[in-house]
N, C-alpha and C positions, 0 to 999 in steps of 0.2 A: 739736661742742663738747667740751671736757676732761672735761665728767662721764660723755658717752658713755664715753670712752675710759678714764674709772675704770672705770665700772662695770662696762663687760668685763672687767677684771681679777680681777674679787668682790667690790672694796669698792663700797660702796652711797654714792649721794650725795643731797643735797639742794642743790638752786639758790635760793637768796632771790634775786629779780630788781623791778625798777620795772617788766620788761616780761612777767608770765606768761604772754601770749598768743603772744608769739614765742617764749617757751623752749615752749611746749605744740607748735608748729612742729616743733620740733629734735625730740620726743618722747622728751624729758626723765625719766629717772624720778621722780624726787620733785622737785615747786616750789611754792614760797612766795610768794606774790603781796604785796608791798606797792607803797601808793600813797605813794612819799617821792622826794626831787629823789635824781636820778642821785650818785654817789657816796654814798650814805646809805643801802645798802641794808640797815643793823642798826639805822637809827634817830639819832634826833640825839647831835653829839656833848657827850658827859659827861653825857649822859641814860641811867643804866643801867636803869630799870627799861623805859625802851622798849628799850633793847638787848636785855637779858633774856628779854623776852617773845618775840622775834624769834627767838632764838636756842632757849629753850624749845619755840616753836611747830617750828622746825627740826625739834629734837630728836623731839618728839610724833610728826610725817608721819614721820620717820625708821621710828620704833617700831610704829607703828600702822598705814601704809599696806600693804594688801593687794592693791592693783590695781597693774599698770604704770601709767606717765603720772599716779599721782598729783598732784593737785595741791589746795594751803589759801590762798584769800585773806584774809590779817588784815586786820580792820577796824578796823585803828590809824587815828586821822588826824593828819595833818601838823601839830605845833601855830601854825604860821605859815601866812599865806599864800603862795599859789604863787610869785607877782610877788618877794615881799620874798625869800621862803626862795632862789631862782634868782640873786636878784642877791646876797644874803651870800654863796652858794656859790662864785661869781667871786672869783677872788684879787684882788688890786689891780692886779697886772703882768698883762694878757693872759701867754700863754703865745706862744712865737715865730710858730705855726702860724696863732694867732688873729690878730696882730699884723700879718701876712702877709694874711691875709684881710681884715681891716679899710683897710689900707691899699688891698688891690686893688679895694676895694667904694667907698672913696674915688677913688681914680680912674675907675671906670667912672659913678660918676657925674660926677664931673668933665667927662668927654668928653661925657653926655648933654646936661649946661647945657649946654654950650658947643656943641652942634648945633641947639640949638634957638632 
């Protein structure tokens, strides 16, 4: 990962991730566990007091950890449900990649009706 590759250099990092258990893998020095939909790893947008805190919380592991492989799980929660928060997060246009997938998941079910 890239913060390995700060951190060899001397700068110090901190990872905010939705996955602390995989960056704890990588053996990450400092990370931030929150539980928020994938792209939102500072919190909702134009909600700054939950950015702030995310960011503060960074700041704190930054300051205060003493051990390698530090890690802080905040226990912010999500002010939306999973369901709803996952589908706002979707733009309206798939993205080509999606669009590619949908369409081939369409066909392959295509061919299953049509064998059966």
């Amino acid at each position: 990962m890239l913060a390995r590759l700060i951190e060899q250099s001397g700068t110090a990092t901190v990872t905010v991730t939705m996955m602390p258990a995989l960056a704890e893998k990588f053996r990450l020095a400092r990370i931030v566990g929150v539980e928020f939909p994938f792209g939102h790893a500072f919190g909702m947008p134009e909600d700054q007091v939950m950015q702030r805190t995310v960011a503060e919380a960074a700041v704190q592991l930054l300051r205060e950890a003493t051990e390698p492989e530090s890690r802080l799980d905040l226990e912010i929660e999500w002010p939306i449900d999973d369901r709803t928060a996952y589908r706002d997060w979707q733009p309206s246009e798939p993205s080509p990649i999606v669009a590619q997938n949908i369409r081939r998941r369409a066909e392959i079910e295509a061919k299953r009706a049509s064998s059966e």
